[in-house]
Backbone bond lengths (Angstrom), bond angles and torsions (degrees), N, CA, C in turn:
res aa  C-N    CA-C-N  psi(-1)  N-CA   C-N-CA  omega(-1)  CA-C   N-CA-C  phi
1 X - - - 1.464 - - 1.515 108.82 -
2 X 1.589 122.47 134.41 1.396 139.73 -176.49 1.440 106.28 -135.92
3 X 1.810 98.66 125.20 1.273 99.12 146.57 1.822 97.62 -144.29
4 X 1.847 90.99 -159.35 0.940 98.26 -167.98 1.692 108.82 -163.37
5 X 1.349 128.03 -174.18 1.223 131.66 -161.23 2.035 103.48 -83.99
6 X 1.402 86.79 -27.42 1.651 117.29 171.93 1.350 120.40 -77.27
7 X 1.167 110.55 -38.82 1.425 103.86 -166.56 1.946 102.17 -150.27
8 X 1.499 113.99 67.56 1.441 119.81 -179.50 1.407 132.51 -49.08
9 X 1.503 124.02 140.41 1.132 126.93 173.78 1.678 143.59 -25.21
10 X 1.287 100.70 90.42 1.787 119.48 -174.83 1.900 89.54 -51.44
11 X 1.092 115.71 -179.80 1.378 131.67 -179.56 1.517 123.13 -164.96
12 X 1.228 141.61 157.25 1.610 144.54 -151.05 1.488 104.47 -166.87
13 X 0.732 125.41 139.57 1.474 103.42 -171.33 2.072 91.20 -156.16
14 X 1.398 111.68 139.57 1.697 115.16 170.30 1.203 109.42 -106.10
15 X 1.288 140.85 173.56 1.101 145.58 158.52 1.618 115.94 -176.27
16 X 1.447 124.04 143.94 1.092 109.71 160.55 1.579 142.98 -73.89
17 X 1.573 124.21 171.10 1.201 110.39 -162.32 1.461 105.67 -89.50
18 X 0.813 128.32 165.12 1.770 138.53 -174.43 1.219 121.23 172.15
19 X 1.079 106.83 98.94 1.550 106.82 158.54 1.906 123.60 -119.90
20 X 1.378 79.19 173.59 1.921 79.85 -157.75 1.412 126.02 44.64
21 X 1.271 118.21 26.42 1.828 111.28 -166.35 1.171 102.92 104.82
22 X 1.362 131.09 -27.04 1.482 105.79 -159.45 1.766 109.88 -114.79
23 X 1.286 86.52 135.36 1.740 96.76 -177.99 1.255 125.07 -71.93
24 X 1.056 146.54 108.28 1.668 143.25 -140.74 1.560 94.40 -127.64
25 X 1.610 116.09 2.42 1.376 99.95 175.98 1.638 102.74 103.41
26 X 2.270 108.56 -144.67 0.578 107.24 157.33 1.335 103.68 -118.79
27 X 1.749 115.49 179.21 1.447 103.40 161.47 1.181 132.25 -54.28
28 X 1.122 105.49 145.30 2.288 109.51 -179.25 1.569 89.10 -37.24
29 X 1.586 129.53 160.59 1.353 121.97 167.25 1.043 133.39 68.08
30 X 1.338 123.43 -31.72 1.566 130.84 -179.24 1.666 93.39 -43.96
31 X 1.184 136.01 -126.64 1.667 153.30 179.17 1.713 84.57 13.25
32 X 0.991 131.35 -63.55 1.818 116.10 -157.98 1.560 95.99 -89.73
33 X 1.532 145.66 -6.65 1.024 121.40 145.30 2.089 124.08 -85.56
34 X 1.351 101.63 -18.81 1.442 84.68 142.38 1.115 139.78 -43.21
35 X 1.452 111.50 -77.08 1.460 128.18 -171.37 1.922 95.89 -46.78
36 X 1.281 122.72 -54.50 1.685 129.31 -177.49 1.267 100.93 -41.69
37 X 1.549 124.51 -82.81 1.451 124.25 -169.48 1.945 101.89 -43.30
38 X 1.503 117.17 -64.62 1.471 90.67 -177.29 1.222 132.51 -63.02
39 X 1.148 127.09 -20.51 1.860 126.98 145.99 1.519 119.90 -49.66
40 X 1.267 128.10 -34.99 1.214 129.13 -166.11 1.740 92.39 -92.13
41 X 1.429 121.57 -36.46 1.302 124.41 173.11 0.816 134.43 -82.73
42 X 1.392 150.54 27.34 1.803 137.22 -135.16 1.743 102.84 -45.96
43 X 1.224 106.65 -57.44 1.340 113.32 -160.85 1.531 124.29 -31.83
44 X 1.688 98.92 -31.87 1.615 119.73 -150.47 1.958 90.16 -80.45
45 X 1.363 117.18 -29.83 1.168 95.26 171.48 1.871 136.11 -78.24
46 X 0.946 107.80 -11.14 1.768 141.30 157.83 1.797 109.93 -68.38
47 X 1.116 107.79 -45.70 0.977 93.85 -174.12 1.855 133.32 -119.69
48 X 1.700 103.26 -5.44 1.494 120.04 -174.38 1.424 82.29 -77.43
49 X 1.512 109.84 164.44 1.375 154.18 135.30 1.463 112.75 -83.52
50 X 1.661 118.40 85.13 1.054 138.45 177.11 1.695 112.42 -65.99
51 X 1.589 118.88 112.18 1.375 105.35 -178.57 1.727 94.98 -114.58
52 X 1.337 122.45 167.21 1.581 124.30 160.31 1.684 105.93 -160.90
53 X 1.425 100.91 159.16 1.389 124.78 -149.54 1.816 110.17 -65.14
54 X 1.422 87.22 -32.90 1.718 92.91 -174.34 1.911 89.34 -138.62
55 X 1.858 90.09 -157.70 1.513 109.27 173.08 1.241 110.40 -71.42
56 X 1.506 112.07 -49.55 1.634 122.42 -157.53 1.114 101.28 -70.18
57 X 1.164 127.52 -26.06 1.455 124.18 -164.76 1.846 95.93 -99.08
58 X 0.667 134.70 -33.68 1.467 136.03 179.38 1.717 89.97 -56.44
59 X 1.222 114.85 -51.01 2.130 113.01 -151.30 1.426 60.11 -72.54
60 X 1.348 145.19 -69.93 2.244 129.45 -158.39 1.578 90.78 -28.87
61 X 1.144 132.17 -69.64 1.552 141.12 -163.93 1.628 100.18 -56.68
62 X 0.991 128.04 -76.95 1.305 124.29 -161.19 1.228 124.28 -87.74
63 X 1.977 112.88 20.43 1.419 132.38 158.08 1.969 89.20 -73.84
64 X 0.747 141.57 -19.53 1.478 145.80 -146.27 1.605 93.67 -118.59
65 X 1.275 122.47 -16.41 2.186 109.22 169.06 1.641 78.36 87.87
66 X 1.270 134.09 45.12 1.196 120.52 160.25 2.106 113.77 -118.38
67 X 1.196 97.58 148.54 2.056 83.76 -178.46 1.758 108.05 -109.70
68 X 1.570 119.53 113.44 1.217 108.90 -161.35 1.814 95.25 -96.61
69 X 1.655 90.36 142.23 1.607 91.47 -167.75 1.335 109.28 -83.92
70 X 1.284 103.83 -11.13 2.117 93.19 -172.31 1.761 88.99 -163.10
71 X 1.403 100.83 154.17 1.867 125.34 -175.85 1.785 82.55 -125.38
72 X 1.246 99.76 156.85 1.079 129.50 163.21 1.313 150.17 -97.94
73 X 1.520 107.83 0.87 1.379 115.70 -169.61 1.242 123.73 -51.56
74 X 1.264 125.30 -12.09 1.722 145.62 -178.03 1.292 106.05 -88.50
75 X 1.838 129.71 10.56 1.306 110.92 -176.35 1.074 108.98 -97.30
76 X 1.574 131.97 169.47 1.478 125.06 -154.55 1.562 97.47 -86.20
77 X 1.660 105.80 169.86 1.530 116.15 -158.24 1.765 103.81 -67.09
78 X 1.529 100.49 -40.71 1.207 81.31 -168.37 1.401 125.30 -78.39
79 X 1.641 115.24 19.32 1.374 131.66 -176.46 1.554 98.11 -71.01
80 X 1.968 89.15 -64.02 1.637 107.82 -173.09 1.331 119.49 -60.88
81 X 1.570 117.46 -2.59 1.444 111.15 169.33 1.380 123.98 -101.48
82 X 1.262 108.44 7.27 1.484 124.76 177.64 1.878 115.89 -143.11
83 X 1.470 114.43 42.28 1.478 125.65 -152.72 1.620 90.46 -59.91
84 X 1.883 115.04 -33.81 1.623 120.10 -170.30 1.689 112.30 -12.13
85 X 1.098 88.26 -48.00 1.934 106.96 -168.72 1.499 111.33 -143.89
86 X 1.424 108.27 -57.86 1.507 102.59 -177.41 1.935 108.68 -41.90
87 X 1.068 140.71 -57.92 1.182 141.50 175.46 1.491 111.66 -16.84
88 X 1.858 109.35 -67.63 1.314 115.13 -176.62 1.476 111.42 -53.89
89 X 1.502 131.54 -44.37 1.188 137.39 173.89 1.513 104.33 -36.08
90 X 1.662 114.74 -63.89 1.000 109.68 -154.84 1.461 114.30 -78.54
91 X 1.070 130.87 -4.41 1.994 150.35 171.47 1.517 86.93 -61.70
92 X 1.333 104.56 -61.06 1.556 107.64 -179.49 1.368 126.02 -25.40
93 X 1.328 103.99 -81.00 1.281 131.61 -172.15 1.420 93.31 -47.31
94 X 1.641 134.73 -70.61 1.581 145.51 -179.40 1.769 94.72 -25.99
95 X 1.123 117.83 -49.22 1.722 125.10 -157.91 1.070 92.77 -68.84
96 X 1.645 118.83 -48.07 1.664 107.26 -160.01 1.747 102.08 -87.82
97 X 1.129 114.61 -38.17 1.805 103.19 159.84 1.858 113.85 -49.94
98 X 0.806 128.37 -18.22 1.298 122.72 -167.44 1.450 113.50 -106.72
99 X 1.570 97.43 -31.22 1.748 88.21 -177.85 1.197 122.77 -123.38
100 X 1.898 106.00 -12.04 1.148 106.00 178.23 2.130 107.07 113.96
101 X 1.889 112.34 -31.73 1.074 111.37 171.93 1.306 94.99 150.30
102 X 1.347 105.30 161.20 1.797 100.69 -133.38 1.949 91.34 -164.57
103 X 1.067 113.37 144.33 1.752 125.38 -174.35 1.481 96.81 -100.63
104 X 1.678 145.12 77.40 1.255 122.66 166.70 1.731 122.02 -44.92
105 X 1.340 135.19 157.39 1.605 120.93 -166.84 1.733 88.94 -160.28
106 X 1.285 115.60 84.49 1.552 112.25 149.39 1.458 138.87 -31.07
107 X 1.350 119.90 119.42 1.750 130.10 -174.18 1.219 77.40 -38.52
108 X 1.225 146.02 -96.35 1.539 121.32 -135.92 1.221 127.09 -73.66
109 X 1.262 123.06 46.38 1.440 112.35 -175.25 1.690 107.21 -122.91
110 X 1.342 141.15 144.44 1.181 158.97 147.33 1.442 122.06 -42.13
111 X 1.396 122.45 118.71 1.501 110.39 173.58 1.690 87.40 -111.52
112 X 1.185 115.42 147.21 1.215 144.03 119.75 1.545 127.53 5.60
113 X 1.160 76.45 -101.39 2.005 114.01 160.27 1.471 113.64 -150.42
114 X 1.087 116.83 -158.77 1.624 135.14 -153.73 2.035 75.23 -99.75
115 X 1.266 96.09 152.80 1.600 125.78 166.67 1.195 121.45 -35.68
116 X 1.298 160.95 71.66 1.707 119.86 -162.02 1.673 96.08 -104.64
117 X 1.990 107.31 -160.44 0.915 100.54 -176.94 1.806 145.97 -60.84
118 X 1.511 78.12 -22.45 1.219 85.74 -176.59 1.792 130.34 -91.94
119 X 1.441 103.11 10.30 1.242 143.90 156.80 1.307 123.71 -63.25
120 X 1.789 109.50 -47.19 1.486 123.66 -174.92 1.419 98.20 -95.76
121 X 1.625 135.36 -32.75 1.180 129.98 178.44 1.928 102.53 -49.84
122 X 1.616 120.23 -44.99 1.030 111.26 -148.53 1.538 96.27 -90.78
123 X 0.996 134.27 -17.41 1.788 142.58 165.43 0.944 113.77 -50.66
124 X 1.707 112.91 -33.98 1.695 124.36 -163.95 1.649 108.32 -91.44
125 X 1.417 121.05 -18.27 1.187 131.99 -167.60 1.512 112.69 -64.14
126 X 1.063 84.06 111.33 2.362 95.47 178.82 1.380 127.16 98.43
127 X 1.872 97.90 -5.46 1.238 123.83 -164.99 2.110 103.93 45.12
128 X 1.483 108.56 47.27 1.378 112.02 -177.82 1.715 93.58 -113.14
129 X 1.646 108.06 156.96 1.649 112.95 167.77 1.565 87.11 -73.66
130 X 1.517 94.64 160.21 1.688 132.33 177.52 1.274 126.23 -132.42
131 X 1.542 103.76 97.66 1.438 103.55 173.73 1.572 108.41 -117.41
132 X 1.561 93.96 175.31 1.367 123.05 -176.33 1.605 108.88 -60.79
133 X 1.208 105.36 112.45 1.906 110.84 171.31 1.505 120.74 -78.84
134 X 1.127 131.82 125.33 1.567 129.79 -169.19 1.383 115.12 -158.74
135 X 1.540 109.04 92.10 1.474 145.24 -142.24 2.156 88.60 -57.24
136 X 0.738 105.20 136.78 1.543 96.42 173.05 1.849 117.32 73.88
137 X 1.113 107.59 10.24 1.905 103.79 -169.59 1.625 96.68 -81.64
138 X 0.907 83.84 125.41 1.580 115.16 -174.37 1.580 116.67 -71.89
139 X 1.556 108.92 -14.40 1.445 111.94 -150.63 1.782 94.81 -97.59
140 X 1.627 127.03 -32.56 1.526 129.76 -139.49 1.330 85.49 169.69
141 X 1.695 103.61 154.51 1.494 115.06 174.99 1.661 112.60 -60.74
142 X 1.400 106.03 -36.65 1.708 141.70 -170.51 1.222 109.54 -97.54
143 X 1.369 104.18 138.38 1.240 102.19 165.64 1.989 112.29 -122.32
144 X 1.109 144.14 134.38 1.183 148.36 -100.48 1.774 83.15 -156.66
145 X 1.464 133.97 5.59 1.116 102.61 173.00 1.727 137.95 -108.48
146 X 1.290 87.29 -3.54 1.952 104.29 142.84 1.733 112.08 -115.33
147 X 0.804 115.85 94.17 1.831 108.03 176.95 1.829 109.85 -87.21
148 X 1.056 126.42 173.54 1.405 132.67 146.83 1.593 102.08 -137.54
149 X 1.410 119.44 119.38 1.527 120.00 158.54 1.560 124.65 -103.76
150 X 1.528 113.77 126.08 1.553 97.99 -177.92 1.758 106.95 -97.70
151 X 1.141 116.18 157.02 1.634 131.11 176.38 1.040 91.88 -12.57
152 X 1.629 118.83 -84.63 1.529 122.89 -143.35 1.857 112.16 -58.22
153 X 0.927 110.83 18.32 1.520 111.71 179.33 1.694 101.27 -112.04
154 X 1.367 144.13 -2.97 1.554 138.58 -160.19 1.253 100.58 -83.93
155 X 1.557 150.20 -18.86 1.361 165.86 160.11 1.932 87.33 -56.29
156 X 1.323 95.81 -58.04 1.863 74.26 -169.26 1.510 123.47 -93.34
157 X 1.572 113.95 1.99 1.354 141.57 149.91 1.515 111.90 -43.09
158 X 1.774 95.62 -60.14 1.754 90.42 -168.78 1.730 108.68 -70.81
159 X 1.355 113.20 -38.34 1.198 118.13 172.86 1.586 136.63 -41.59
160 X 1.430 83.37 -32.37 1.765 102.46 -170.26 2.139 108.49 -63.68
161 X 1.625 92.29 -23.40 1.477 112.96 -155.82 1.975 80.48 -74.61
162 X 1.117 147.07 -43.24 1.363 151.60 -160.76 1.473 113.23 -92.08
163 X 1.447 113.96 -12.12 1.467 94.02 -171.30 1.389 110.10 -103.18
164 X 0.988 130.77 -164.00 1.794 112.90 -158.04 2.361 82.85 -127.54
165 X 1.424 83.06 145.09 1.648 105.96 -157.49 1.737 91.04 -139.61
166 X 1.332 103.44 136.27 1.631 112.82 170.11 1.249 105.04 -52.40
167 X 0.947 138.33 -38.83 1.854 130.00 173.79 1.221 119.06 -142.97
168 X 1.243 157.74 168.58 1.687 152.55 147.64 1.118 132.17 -65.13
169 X 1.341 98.55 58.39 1.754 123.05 -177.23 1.711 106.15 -98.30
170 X 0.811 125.52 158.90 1.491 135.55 149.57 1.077 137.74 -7.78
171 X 1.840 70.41 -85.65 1.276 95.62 -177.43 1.337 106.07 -78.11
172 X 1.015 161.90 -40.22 1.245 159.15 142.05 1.414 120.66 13.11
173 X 1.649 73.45 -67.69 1.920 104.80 179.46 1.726 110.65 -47.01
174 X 1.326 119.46 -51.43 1.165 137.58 151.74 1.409 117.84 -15.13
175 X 1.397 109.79 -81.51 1.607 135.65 -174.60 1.635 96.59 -35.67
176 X 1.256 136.18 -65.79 1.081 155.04 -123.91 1.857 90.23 -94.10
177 X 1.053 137.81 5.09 0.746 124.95 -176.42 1.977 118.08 -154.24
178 X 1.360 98.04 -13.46 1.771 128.99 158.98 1.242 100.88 -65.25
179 X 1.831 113.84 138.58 1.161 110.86 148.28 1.314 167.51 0.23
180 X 1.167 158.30 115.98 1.564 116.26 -167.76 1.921 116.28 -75.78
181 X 1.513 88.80 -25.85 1.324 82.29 173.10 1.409 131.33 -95.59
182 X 1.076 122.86 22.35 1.776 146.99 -151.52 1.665 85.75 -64.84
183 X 0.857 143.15 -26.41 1.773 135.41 162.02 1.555 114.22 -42.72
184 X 1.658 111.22 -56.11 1.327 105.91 -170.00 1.802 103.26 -96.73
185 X 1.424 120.60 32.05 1.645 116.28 -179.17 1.699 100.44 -138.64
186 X 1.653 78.77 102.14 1.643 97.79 -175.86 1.477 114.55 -52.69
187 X 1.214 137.34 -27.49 1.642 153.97 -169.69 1.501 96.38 -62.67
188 X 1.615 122.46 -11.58 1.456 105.48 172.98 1.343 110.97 -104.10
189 X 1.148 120.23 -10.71 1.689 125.12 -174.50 1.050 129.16 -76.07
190 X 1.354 143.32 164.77 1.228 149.95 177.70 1.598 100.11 -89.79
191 X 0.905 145.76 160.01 1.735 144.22 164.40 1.364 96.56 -122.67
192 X 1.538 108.62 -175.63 1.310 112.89 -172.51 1.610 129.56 -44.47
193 X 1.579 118.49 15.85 1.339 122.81 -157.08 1.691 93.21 -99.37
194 X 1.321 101.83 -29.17 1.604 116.73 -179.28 1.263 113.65 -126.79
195 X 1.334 115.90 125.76 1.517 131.46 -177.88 1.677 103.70 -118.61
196 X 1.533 99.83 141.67 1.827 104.05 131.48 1.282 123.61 -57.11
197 X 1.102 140.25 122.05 1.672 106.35 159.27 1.830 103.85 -160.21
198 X 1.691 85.33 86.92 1.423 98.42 171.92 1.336 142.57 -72.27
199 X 1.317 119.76 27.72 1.316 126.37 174.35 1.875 103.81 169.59
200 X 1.261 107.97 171.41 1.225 105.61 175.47 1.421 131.23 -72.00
201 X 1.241 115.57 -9.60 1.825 122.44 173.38 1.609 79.12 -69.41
202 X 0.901 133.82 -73.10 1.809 117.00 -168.15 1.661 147.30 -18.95
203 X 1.716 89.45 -23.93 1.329 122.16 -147.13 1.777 97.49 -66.34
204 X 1.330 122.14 -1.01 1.499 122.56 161.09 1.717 121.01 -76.95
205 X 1.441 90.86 19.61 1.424 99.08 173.64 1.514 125.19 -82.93
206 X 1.949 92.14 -41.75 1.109 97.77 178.31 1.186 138.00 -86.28
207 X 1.336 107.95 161.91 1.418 105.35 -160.39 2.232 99.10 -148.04
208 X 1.144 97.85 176.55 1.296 94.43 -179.15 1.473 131.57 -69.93
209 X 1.460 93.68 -29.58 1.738 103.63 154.92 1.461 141.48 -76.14
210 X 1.620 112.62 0.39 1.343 131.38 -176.65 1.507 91.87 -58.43
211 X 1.171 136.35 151.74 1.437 158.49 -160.44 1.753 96.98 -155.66
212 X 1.382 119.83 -49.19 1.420 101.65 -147.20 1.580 71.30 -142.56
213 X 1.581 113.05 153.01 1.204 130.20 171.94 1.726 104.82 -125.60
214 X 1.323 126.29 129.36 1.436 103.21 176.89 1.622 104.41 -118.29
215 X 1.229 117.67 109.48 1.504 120.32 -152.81 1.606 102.55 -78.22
216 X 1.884 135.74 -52.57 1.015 160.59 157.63 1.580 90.04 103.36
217 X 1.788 98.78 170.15 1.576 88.09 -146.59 1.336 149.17 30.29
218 X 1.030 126.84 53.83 1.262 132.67 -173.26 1.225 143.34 46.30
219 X 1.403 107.46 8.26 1.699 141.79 -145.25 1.520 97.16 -64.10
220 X 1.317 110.74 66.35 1.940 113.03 -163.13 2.098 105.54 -87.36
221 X 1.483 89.31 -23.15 1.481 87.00 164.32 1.259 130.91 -68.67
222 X 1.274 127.67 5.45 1.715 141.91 156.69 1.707 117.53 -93.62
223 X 1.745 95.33 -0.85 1.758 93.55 -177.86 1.533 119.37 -48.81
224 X 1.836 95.98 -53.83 1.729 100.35 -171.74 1.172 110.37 -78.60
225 X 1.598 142.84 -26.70 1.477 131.64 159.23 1.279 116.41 -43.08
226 X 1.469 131.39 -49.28 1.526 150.20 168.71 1.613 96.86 -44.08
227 X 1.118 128.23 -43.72 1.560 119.23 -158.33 1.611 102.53 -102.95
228 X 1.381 109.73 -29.31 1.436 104.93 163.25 1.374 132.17 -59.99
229 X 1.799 98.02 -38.69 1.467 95.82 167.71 1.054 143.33 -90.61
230 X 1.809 104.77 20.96 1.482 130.37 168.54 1.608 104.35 -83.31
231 X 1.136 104.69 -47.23 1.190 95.64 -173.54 1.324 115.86 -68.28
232 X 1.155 129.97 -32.65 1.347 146.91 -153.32 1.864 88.15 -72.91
233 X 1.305 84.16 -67.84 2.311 84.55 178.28 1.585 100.33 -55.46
234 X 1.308 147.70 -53.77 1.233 131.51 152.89 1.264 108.99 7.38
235 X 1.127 84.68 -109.59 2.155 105.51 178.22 1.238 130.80 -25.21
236 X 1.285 117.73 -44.34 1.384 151.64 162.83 1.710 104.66 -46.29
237 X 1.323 120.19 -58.68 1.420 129.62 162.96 1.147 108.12 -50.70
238 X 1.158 126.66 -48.49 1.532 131.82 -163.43 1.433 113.97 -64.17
239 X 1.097 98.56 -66.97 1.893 123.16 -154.21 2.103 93.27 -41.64
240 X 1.291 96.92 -53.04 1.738 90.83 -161.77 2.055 107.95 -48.37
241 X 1.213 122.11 -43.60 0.958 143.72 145.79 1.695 135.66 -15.42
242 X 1.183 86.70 -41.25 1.895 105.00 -176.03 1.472 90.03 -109.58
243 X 1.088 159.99 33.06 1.835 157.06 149.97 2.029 89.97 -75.66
């Protein structure tokens, strides 16, 4: 794992499911959409900051040639009694104490290519977190499955963990501490660098700046349409240029 002052720490994180106390395992699928995204990704193993919840689940990670930098067994109870989401929050929070600010990146999502600068310029903009916009999502105002958080937000990170949220989601966790109007203040969004784009009717998403695709459910059979039609806007940029 590499980063740098240029190009900051991506993150991955496993955990099992649990809510209210109860251990449900993992999700149906989880382990074979692992293994998918790092086949569909090479890069992500070179370059994520692999975190997981315990030991056992780390040897799950590093049956896969991956090196996980930190377990969690030290996180507080009421983390481990709600790992569903609260868990990922709390990987979070560890990243931004540790590095300063950190790109969370969900197993199911599609890169492009690798990050460049002008990727990190647009993460950095407002010094605000950046999530994924998805007109109608039913689940949270936010959606939490490409994030970027910078430092100056870990004061409202820890906070988020105390205030009372319709369920122990994330994104939730999130809500509780965002704006009220964080809908109409672009400084939290992803722009065309990050998409939803769950299937191939979507594929007017992409564009030449797409970086990250976040498919949900694992929807990895839209990977190479997604990357074709990167390239395709590529080219498209290009051609007027080369006369």
């Amino acid at each position: 794992m590499t980063w740098s002052a240029d190009a900051p720490p991506m993150i991955m994180g496993l955990y099992p499911y649990i809510r209210n106390g109860e251990n449900r395992g993992f999700k149906p699928g989880l382990m074979a959409e692992v293994a998918a995204s790092l086949a569909c990704n090479p890069f992500y193993a070179q370059r994520m900051v692999f975190l997981a919840a315990d030991g056992d689940i780390a040897a799950r990670l590093e049956s896969f040639g991956l090196a996980v930098a930190r377990t969690f067994e030290d996180a507080p109870e009421h983390v481990w009694h709600d790992t569903a989401h609260k868990m990922k929050h709390w990987m979070g929070l560890w990243a931004l104490r540790e590095f300063g600010e950190y790109l969370w990146v969900d197993w199911d999502t599609v890169a492009t290519d690798e990050p460049d600068a002008e990727f990190w310029a647009a993460c950095r903009v407002a010094g605000a977190p950046k999530f994924i916009r998805i007109p109608g999502y039913k689940h949270a105002v936010v959606n939490c499955g490409v994030m970027y958080v910078p430092g100056s937000w870990a004061g409202a990170m820890e906070r988020s963990f105390h205030l009372p949220t319709a369920s122990p989601n994330d994104e939730h966790l999130w809500e509780t501490v965002l704006p009220s109007d964080v809908l109409t203040r672009p400084e939290f969004w992803f722009g065309a660098e990050v998409q939803y784009i769950s299937g191939v009717e979507r594929l007017e998403k992409v564009t030449r700046h797409l970086r990250f695709a976040h498919l949900g459910r694992g929807n990895f059979a839209a990977a190479e349409a997604i990357r074709k039609a990167h390239r395709l806007a590529n080219q498209t940029e290009e051609e007027p240029h080369a006369a």
